[in-house]
C-alpha positions, 0 to 999 in steps of 0.5 A: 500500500503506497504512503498516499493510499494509507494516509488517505484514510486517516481523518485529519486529527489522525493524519496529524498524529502520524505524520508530526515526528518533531514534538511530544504528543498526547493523542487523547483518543475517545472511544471508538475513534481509531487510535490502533490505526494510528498507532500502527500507520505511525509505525510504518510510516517511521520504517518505510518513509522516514527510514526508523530501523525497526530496532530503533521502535518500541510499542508499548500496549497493556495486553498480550491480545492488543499487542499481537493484534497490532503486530499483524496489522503492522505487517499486513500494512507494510507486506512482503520484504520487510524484516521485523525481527527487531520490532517490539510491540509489547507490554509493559511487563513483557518488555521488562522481564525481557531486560531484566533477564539479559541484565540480571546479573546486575541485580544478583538475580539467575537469568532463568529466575521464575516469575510468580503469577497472583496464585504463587504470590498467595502460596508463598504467603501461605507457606510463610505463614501457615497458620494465618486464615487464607482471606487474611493473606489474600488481602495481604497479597493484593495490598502487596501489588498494590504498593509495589506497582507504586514503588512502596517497599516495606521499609517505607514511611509512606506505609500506613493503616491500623495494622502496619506492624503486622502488615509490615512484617508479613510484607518484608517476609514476602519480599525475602521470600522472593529474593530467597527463592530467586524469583520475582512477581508481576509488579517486580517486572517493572519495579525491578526493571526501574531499580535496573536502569537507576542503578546502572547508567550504561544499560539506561544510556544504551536504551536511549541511543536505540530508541528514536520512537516510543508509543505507549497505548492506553496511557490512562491505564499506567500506574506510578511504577509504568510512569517512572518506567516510561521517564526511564526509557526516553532519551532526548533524541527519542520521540514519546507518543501516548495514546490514550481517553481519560474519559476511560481510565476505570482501573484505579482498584489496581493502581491505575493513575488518572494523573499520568495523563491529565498531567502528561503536558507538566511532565513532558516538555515540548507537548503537544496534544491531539485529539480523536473525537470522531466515533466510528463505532456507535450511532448518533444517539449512543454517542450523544447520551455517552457524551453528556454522562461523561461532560459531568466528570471535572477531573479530564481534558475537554472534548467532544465526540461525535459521529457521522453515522446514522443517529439511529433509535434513541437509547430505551430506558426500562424500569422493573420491579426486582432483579427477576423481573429485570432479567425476564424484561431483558431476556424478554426483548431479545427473544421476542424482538432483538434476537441474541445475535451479537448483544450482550448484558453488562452489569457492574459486579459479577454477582449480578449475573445469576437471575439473567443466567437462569433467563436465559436458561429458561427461554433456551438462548444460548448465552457465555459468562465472559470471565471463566477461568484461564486455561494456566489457573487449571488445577492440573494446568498448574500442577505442570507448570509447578513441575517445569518451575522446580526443574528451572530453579530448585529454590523455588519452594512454592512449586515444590511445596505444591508437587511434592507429595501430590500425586500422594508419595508419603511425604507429609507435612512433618516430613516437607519441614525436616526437608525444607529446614535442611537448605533453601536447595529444594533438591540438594534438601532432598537427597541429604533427607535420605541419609536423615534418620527423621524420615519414616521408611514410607518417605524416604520411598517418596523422596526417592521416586521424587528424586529419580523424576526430577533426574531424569526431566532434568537430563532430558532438558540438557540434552535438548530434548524437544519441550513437548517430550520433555512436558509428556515425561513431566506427566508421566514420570511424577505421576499425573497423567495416571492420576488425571485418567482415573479421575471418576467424573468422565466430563472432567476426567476429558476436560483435564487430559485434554488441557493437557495435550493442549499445554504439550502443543504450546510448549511445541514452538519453544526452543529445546532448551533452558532458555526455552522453558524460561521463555515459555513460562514467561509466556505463560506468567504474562498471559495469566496476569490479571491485565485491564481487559483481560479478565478470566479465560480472555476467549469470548466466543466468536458465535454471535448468537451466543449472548455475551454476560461481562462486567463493565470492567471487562467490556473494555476494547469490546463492541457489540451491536445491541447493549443492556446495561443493567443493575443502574441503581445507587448502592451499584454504580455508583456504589454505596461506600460511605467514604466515597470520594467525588474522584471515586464518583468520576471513575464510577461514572467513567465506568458506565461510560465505558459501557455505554460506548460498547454499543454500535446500534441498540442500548437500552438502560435498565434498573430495578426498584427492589433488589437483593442487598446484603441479604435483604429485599431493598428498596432502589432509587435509580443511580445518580447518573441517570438523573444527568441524563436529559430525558430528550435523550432516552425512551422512557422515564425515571419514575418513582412509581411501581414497576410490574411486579412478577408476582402479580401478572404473567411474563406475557401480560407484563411484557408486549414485544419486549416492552414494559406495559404501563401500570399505575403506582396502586396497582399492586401493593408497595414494597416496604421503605427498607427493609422486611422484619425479620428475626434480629440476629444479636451476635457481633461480628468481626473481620476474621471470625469464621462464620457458617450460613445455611445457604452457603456452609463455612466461610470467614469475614474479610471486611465490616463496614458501619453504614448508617447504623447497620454493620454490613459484613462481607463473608468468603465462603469456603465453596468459592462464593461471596455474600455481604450481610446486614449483620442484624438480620442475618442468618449467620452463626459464628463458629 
């Protein structure tokens, strides 16, 4: 394709990004404005026009997914003839285990070190402190990621809260863990990549002479760690461009700072900024109703979007009596009126998903929870992966705790403490435990066996066996090929071995070697991070008559010709902390936003006037952000009157094509102002207590909040599910 031709169909805020090489730009772009052809054509008109080494460029993007996908359109773009190989589009943490592993001899580091993924944060936790209750030191492990990607260690006086000396000491157990076991975590990728370049001038200087070109896209999704990164890598001969929408920066939970790109243009000098503001996603209408949402946030850089495309019918506002009656409603219209092809039902937490799922179950329309779980989080998934782990670090007492006596081998939990009290070598622990007269007979058998699989993997792998018989004698040789194929249930029995076949043909590709195990497993902890947009298993299915269930969060980078946006009531979006800040408020209702513009065609808003709150039927008003709304915008109204109520009338009767048949307030009876009477439950109740629920068995209390009044408690249970309870009419006993 000539320059001309792709020049040609870039818009004129679009061309002007591409084509300025001379300042430093902030290209805000809204959603649905093009901002990956922008950043691709840019890449190719720096290689073949301006005559940039494709070395000398690097595109730095927040997923694997967006990653790959800009890679093949930029070689689609530039066609045959063109060697890329020095290219590196990725992301932020890939590019940093890439320089940490070349350069880890600067921080004392093997350069075939593990990368823990959230789960082997978690069981490193958990063999550091065993008796400690699970939520405990999972709140723990996310407060520890949280800080590290703001560059808060555990020395810090920034540290605070009521339990810091705790916190403190569980905080630096972790970090020496970690340098114990020669292996560094997800946010260590880039807060060790910082430490690197600080401490080691030539590698920063040499970083500064390649790069003539650094693209950034999501900008608004960067946190404090990728901010000092990114100042790190720019040199002054290097030209910065990030891409990015304030108006969707909805990752704050997990360290994401709005501040970056608001304050990109005091950070930076010779800044200049462009602005993307044609949709070419949604209708005329969709666009207008996301746009006024979004003109009530003061904390973002001013900017219109618009389209040219058809103005389309106006967004449809639908009010219900309860949760199940939202649902029918919804579930309802596509049925009769929509059909399932290519919609889905958003909603703001996962836990609203239930009564739209038993719907759709009911009317048989065939429908996928977006959000299940990854291929690499599988039991036997990771089972292998711990394998592969121990055989590249043997200091890694996380994987070895997890295979060492599974399958079943003898060696108990008193036998796994002589051994790992021996030596921080997993194995050298192991082979000086069979001349240890505190070993029984039984476990001294185990190791052995143990000892013998490792062996012989390990020598398969140094002779440069190929990785795919490499992984198949890992399964057969420590035993869990022969217990997955006696599982009893067929369905997962099947569901196991062919997961993994699957990781055998995945590790096909990789060099036979150390360096291509370290390479795969790099692949895999990369892949199995949890990243914005990435949620779950990732793989959202490409039939369009399968309805699509995903948060809010999730839907980022997704577009869908019919939207449902539910659960749009106060105490959900926005949400009903006590403490909630106006900066808090904003990213709420960036949040719909972001919902509102998946939308190309069709989008209707939906809430309920009753729902199930802690554990009790509350009465809803309607979320603030509806009231912002221009009622010229919408069909339909924000009424403080009675919906149809599912126990008074037929799903036929209440719902003629899709639509809720008016009804006045009397109608039925009203639901009361709060909540029903009920039997008071007179216990107190506190983080960490363990409690059991006749509808759900034994969980724990991992947080409590005083709201108006009333404690509401939030309780893990131990079958996976979550509850919030108001604690004076709940049905939970302490244990």
């Amino acid at each position: 394709m000539a320059e001309e031709d792709i020049l040609d169909t870039l818009n004129g805020p679009q061309r002007e990004a591409v084509l300025d090489d001379e300042h430093t730009l902030l290209v805000l772009a809204g959603a649905g404005s093009g901002k990956t052809r922008v950043i691709t054509t840019k890449i190719v008109h720096s290689i073949r026009d301006l005559g940039y080494r494709p070395w000398q460029i690097l595109a730095v993007t927040f997923t694997n997914k967006a990653a790959k996908e800009m890679r093949v359109r930029v070689e689609r773009m530039l066609g045959e003839g063109w060697d890329l190989s020095g290219l590196e589009i990725k992301t932020f943490h890939s590019y940093g285990a890439g320089l940490l592993r070349k350069y880890s001899d600067r921080l004392g580091y093997d350069h075939n070190f593990n990368i823990y993924d959230d789960a082997d944060s978690l069981a490193l936790l958990s063999n550091l402190f065993p008796g400690e209750g699970k939520q405990q030191l999972k709140a723990y492990a996310k407060r520890i990621s949280l800080l590290k990607d703001m560059a808060i260690m555990p020395d810090d006086q920034k540290l605070d809260g009521g339990d810091l000396p705790a916190f403190r000491m569980h905080y630096q157990a972790y970090e020496n863990g970690l340098r114990q076991a020669q292996c560094m975590d997800f946010a260590d990728l880039i807060l060790k990549a910082n430490e690197l370049l600080e401490e080691n001038p030539d590698v920063k200087d040499a970083l500064h002479r390649r790069y003539r070109l650094i693209l950034v896209d999501e900008y608004q999704d960067s946190n404090g760690s990728q901010f000092r990164f990114l100042k790190n890598l720019v040199g002054q001969s290097t030209q910065l461009v990030v891409v990015g929408d304030d108006d969707q920066s909805i990752y704050r939970f997990r360290g994401a700072d709005i501040g970056n790109i608001l304050s990109f243009s005091r950070q930076y000098s010779n800044v200049r900024q462009i602005k993307l503001e044609e949709n070419y996603r949604s209708s005329g209408n969709i666009i207008a109703l996301a746009g006024e949402l979004i003109s009530h946030n003061r904390s973002r850089h001013k900017k219109t979007i618009f389209t040219n495309n058809p103005a389309g019918p106006l967004p449809r506002l639908v009010n219900c009596y309860g949760e199940e009656d939202e649902a029918l409603a919804v579930v309802g219209m596509i049925g009769r009126d929509l059909g399932a092809k290519d919609t889905a039902i958003l909603f703001r937490t996962n836990a609203q998903s239930r009564p739209f799922e038993q719907a759709l179950v009911q009317a048989r329309i065939k429908y996928q929870v977006v959000g299940a779980l990854r291929f690499y989080e599988r039991e036997e998934v990771k089972d292998m992966l711990a394998v592969f782990a121990l055989v590249m670090n043997p200091r890694d007492k996380v994987s070895f705790t997890r295979i060492v006596n599974k399958p079943a081998r003898g060696i108990g939990k008193s036998a796994l403490q002589k051994i790992l009290s021996i030596s921080d070598h997993t194995i050298d622990a192991m082979e000086d435990s069979l001349l240890s007269a505190g070993l029984t007979k039984g476990a001294k058998g185990g190791v052995t066996a143990f000892l013998e699989a490792y062996r012989k993997v390990k020598g398969m792998l140094e002779s440069a066996s190929p990785l795919q018989d490499f992984a198949t004698a890992c399964m057969k040789d420590f035993g869990f090929l022969d217990l997955y194929s006696k599982e009893e249930d067929e369905a997962i029995r099947k569901s196991r071995l062919e997961n993994l076949n699957a990781l055998v043909t995945a590790m096909s590709s990789f060099a036979p070697s150390y360096e291509g195990l370290a390479a795969f497993m790099e692949t895999v902890t990369l892949d199995n991070s949890s990243l914005p947009g990435e949620e779950g298993d990732g793989r959202i299915s490409t039939d369009p008559n399968v309805v699509k269930l995903i948060t809010m969060h999730n839907t980022k980078g997704l577009e869908f010709d019919t939207v449902f946006v539910t659960g749009l009531e106060d105490d959900i979006i926005p949400g009903n902390r006590m403490d909630m800040s106006q900066a808090d408020v904003e990213e709420e209702r960036r949040i719909l936003y972001v919902a509102l513009t998946r939308a190309r065609s069709e989008l209707y808003l939906t809430w309920a006037k009753a729902r199930m709150l802690w554990g009790q039927r509350m009465y809803q008003s309607p979320s603030r952000f509806l009231t912002e709304l221009p009622e010229n915008l919408y069909q339909g109204s924000i009424t403080t009157g009675r919906s149809v109520d599912s126990r008074q009338s037929s799903y036929s009767q209440r719902y003629a094509y899709g639509r809720p048949v008016a009804s006045s307030a009397s109608s039925f009876p009203q639901p009361p102002t709060r909540a029903v009477q009920r039997q008071r439950n007179t216990q107190t109740f506190s983080v960490g207590d363990r409690v059991s629920s006749p509808d759900y068995g034994v969980g724990e209390i991992v947080s409590a909040e005083t709201k108006g009044g009333r404690t509401i408690v939030r309780v893990s249970y131990e079958n996976g599910r979550k509850a919030i309870y108001n604690t004076e009419f709940c049905n939970l006993k302490k244990l």
